[in-house]
C-alpha positions as CSV (number, residue, x, y, z in Angstrom):
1,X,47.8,-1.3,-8.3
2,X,47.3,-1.5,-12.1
3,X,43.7,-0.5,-13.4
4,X,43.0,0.1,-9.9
5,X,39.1,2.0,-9.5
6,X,38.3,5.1,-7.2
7,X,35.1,4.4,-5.3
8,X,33.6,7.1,-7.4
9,X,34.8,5.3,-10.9
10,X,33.6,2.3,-9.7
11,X,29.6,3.8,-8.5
12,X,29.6,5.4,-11.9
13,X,29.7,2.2,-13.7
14,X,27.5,0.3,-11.4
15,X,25.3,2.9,-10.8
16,X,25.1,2.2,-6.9
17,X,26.4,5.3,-4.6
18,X,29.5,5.5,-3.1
19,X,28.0,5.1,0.2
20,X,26.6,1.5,-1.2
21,X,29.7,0.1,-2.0
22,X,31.0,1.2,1.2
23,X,28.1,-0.5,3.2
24,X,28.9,-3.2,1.3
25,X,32.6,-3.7,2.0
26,X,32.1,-2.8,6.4
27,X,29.3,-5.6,5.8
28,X,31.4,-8.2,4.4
29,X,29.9,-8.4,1.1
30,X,33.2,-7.2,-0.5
31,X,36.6,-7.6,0.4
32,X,38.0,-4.3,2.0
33,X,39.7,-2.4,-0.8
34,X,43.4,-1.3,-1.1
35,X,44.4,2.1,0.2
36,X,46.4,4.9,-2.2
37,X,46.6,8.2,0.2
38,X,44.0,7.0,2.4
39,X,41.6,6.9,-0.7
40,X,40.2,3.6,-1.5
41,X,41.0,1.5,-5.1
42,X,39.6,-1.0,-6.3
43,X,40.7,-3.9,-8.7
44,X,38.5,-4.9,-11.9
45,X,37.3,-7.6,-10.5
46,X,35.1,-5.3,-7.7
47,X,32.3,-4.9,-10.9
48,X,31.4,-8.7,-11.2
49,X,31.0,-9.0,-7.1
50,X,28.9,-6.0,-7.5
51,X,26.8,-7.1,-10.3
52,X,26.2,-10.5,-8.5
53,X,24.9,-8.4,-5.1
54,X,22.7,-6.5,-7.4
55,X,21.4,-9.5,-9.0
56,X,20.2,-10.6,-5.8
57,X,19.1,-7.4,-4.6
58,X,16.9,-7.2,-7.7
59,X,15.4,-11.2,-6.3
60,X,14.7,-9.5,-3.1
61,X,17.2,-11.2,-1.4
62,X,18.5,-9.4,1.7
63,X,21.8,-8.4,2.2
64,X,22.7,-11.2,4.9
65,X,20.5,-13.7,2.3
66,X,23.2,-12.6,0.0
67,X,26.1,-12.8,2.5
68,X,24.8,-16.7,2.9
69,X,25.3,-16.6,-0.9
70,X,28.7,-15.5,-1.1
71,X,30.0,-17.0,2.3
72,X,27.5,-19.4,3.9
73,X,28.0,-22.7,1.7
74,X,31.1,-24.7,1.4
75,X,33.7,-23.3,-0.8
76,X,33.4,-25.9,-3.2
77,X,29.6,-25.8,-3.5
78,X,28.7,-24.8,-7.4
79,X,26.8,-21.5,-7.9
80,X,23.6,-23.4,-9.4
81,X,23.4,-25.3,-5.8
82,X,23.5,-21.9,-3.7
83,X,21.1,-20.0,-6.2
84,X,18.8,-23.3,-6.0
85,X,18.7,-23.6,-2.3
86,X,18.3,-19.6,-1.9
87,X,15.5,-19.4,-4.3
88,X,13.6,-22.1,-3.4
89,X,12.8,-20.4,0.1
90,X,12.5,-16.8,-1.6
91,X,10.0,-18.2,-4.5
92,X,7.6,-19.3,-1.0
93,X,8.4,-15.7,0.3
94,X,7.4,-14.2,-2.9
95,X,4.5,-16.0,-3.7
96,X,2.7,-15.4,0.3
97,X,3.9,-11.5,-0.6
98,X,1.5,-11.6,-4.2
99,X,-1.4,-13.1,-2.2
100,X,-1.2,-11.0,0.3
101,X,-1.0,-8.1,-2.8
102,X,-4.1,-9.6,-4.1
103,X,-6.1,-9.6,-1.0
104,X,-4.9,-6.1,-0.5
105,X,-6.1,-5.3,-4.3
106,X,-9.7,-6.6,-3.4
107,X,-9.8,-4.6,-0.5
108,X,-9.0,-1.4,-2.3
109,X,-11.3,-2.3,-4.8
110,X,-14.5,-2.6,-2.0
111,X,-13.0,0.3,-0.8
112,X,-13.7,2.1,-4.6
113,X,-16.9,1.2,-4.6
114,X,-17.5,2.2,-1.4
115,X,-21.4,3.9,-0.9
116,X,-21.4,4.1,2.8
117,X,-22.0,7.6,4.6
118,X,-20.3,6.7,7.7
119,X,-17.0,4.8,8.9
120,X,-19.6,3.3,11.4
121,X,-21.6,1.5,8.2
122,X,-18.1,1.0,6.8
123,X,-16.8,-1.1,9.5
124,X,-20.0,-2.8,10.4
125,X,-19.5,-3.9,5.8
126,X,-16.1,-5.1,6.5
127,X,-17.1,-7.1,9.1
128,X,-19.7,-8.8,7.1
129,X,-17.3,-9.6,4.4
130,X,-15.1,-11.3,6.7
131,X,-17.1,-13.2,8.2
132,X,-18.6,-14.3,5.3
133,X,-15.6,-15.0,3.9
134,X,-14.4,-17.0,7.1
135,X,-17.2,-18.7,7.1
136,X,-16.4,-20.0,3.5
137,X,-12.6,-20.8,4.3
138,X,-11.3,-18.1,2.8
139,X,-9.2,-16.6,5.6
């Protein structure tokens, strides 16, 4: 195999461990790579499928979200269509995950300012504030 890639060649340019790229390959996510002396080799065209996985590991996509990608549309479906329709239900993910961040931020913040002398007070403060805010709609 001309220009053919060790595993190692190929997780120094990417980056991504050896043990990655062969997670990746017994998951499906790449195609299984050629054998020289029991030694896997890969073609060129292993760093664009890796890239692409690492794109949408970087979304937060999971690795079956990214199997659905690569494999779970019709062949002839355009990349634009796929990203669309995987990204549309990630985006709603994403933006329940920053509210929930914020909520968590406020909390930390009461937390900080914190004067109580016992987890007793504490609890019987935090229970105030939720019901105060449950009372006002906002959980």
């Amino acid at each position: 195999m001309a220009n053919a890639l060790t595993i190692t060649a190929v997780a120094r340019r990417t980056g991504l461990r050896t043990s990655a790229i062969r997670y990746y390959e017994s998951v499906g996510l790449l195609p299984a790579a050629d054998r020289v002396s029991g030694r896997r080799r890969y073609g060129p065209d292993i760093l664009p499928r890796l890239a692409l996985i690492a794109a949408g590991r970087q979304m937060g996509f999971t690795i079956a979200e990214i199997g659905v990608l690569m494999y779970g549309f019709d062949p002839d479906t355009p990349a634009a269509e796929r990203w669309q329709a995987l990204a549309a239900r990630k985006l709603v993910e994403v933006e329940a995950l920053i509210a929930r961040a914020e909520s968590m931020k406020q909390l930390l913040g009461s937390a900080l300012r914190c004067q109580c002398l016992t987890l007793d007070a504490c609890a019987r403060a935090f229970q105030a504030r939720t019901c105060r805010a449950e009372d006002q709609g906002r959980y």
